[in-house]
N, C-alpha and C positions, 0 to 999 in steps of 0.2 A: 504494500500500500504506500503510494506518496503522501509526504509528511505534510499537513495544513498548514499553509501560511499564517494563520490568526489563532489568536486567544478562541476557548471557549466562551465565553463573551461575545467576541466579536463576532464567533459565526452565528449565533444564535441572534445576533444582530440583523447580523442581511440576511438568516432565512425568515424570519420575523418580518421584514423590512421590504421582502420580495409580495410578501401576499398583500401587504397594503400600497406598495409603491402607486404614485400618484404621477401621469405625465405629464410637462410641461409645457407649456406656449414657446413656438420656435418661431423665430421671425427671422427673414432675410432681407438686411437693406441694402438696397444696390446703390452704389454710387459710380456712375462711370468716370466722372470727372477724377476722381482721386485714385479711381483704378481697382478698386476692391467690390466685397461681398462681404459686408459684416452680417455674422451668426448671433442671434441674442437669443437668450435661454430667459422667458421671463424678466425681457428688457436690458438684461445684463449681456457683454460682450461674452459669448461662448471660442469663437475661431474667425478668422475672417481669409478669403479668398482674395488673393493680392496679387498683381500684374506690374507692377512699377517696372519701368525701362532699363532701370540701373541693375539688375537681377536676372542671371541667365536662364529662370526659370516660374512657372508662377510657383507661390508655395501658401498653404495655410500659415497665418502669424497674427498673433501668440495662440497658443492653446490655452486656456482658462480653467481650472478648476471650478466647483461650485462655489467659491468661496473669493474667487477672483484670481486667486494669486496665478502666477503665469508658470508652465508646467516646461516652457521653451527657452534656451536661451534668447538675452537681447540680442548680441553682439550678431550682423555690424548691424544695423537695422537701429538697433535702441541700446546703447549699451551699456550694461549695471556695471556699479560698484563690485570687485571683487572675482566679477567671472572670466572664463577664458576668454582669449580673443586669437585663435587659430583658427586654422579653416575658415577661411570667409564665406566658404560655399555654402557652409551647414546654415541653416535657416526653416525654423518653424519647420514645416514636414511640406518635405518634396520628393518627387517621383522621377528617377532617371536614371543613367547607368554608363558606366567606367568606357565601354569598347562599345561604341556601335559603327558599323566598316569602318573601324580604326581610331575615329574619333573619339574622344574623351566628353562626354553629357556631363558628367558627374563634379570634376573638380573646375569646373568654369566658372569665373566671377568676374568683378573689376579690379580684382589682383594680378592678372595674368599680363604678362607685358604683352606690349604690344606685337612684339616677333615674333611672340609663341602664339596666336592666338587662333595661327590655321590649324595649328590641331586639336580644336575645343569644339564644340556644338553647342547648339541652345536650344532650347523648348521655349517660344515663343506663342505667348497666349492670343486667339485668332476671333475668338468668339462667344460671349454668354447667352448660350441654346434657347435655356429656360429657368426659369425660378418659381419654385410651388411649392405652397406652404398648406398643409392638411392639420388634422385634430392633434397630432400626435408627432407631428414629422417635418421636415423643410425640406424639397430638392432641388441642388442645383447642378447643371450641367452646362458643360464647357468644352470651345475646341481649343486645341494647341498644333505648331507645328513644330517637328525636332527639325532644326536648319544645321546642314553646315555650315562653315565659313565665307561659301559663294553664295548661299542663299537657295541651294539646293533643296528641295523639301523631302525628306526621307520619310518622312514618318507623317500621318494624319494621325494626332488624337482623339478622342472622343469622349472624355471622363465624367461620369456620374457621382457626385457626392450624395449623401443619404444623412441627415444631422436627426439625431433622438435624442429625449432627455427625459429624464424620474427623478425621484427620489433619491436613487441608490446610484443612480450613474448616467454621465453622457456616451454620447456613441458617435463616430463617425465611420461611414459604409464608403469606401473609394472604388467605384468599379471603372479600370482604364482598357479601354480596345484602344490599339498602335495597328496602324495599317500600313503596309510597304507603300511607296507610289511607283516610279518608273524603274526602280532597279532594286535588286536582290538587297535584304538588309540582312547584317549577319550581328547577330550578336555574341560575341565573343568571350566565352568568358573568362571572368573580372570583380575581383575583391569590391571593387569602388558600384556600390548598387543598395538596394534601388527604390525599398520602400520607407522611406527614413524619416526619421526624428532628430534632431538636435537638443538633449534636455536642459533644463535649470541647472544652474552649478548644483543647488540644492540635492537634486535626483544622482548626481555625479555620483562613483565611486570614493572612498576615502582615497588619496593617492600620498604614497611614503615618496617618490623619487620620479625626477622629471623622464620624459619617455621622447622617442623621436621615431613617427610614424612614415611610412613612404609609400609613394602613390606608385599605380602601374606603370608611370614615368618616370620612375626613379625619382622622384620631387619629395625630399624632406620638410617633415612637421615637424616643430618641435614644440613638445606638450609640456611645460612647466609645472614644477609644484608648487600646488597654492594653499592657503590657508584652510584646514580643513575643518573649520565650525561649523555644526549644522551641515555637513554633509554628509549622509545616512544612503542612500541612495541602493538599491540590490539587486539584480537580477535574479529572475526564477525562470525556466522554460519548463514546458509541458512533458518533458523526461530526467525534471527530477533536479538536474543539473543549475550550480549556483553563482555569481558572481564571475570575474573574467573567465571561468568553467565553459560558458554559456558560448563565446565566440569559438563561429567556425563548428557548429553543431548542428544539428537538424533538430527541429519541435515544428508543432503547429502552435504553437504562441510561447511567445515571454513574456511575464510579469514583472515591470520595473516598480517596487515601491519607497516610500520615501515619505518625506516630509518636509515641508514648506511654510514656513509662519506657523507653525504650530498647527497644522490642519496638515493628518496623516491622507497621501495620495495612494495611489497604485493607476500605472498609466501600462495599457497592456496591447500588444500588438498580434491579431490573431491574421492566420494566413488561411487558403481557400483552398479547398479539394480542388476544382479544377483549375489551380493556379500550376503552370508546367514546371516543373521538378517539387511538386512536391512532395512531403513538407521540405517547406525551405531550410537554407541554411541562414544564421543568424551572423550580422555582422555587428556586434554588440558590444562597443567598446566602455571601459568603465569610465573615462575622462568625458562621455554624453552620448557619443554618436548610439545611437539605437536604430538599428535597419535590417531588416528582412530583403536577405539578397536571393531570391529563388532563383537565378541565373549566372551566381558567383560559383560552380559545383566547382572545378577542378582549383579555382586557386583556395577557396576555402576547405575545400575537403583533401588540403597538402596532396594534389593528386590523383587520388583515390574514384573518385566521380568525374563525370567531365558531361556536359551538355552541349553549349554552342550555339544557340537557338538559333535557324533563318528561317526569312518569310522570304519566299517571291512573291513580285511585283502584284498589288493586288489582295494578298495577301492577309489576315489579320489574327492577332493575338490577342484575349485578356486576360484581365489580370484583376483580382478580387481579393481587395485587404479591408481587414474591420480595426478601429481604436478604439478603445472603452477606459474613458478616464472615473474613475473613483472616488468619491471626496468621505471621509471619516469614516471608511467601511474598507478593509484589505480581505480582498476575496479568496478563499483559501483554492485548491487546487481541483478540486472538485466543482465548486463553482463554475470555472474556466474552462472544464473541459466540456459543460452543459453549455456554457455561451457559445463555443468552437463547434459543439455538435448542430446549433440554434444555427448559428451562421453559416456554414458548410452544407444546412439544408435548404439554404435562400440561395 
């Protein structure tokens, strides 16, 4: 049997908590002038859908707790007191990936000099479909294009967001189809993917000694050590397995819990039966990065695995990931594997 996340207490909390859970008013304000999708849960900011020009991607930013506190790091966007400021990529939760025919989606920003930048891509946002808001639910849907450096369109998007909220928890449903257009698209793979999170220093690992990460392009990070007050932060995945354990694994979800202002989280990333290779593998680093690489097999699995995904022209894949953020209820393991069966049957 796997061990419970929670207090006896607490679970008898949220199964208590489940038969009276009450859902929330979800509202979607669009603003095109400013370039976003604010999410409000009961008038409060829950996530917002954001396109600014200066970002080689769209990405959700901040993620919110019920309680407000922000679940994402600032930096570069907003940037606290205290937290990392690496990787300029990472931002709120975005969608993309390390090798697609060659080019790098993933580590592109307004860091990259200007010489290097033919071998970068972008996901440039094209179009908001629709936006609808039901008793219980909000959807919105969006196009994007993956461009290369000429302006090449490789990829058509198509991504479905799905926003829920109760009592006991928010939820956000990502469903992405990527369409080939005129030539074979190969996806290579590639540690640097694809369904990611950036977290709060807060949700971080404790860290004893600074660390230096390197991209598919041999391009060094280096991760500092920072002051580690109130950094609680833990990974769990759905096999058991716990803290830096977790990278470079296979689960159908990981449980990151933590705390923030004094308001205990669990922010958890479940992945989809018919998402291809799954279950994926986990690119789960303790310093924040949280992502679900289902196309990373051979360099995450040291080898061992290897996929390579191509579409020709015409072509299309998707891809189906769910988030479920938590506010003052950590769901034990049992829980998780009922939301994962719940999702995996949508």
């Amino acid at each position: 049997m796997v061990a419970s996340l929670t207090s006896c207490s607490q679970e008898k909390s949220v199964e208590e908590s489940a038969d009276t859970q009450e859902t929330m008013k979800i509202a979607l304000v669009r603003d095109d002038a400013s370039k976003k999708v604010d999410v409000l849960v009961d008038g409060k900011l829950f996530t917002a859908y954001i396109y600014p020009d200066t970002i080689a991607k769209p990405v959700l930013y901040p993620i919110q707790s019920a309680a407000g506190n922000s679940l994402t790091r600032g930096y570069p966007l907003d940037p606290r007191p205290g937290e990392r400021v690496d990787h300029p990529h990472h931002i709120g939760h975005w969608f993309n990936f390390g090798d697609v025919n060659g080019l790098d989606f993933w580590n592109n920003s307004s860091a990259i000099p200007i010489e290097k930048r033919d071998k970068y891509g972008s996901v440039v946002h094209t179009g908001i479909q629709s936006v609808s808001e039901s008793a219980n639910q909000a959807e919105l849907a969006v196009t994007a294009d993956w461009k290369s450096p000429d302006g090449t369109i490789l990829l058509k998007e198509n991504t479905q967001f799905i926003f829920k909220a109760d009592s006991i928890k928010r939820v956000i449903e990502r469903i992405t189809t990527l369409t080939a257009q005129d030539q074979e698209v190969k996806f290579t793979d590639n540690k640097e993917g694809m369904f990611a999170i950036r977290v709060a220093r807060e949700l971080e690992h404790p860290s004893d000694k600074p660390e230096i990460f390197t991209d598919a392009s041999g391009i060094a990070t280096a991760v500092p050590t920072l002051n580690n007050e109130g950094v609680v932060g833990k990974y769990r995945s759905s096999e058991g397995l716990e803290g830096d354990a977790v990278w470079g694994t296979r689960g159908n979800w990981v449980n990151l819990t933590g705390e923030v202002k004094g308001e205990k989280v669990a922010l958890v990333i479940v992945d989809h039966p018919s998402n291809p290779g799954y279950p994926t593998y986990w690119h789960a680093r303790g310093y924040g990065l949280f992502a679900a690489n289902t196309l990373g097999q051979k360099a995450l699995s040291d080898g061992k695995d290897e996929l390579n995904l191509k579409l020709a022209p015409g072509e299309s894949v998707t891809f189906k990931y769910e988030i479920l953020v938590y506010s003052d209820a950590q769901p034990d393991d049992s829980t998780l594997k009922a939301e994962a069966t719940s999702f995996g049957s949508r």
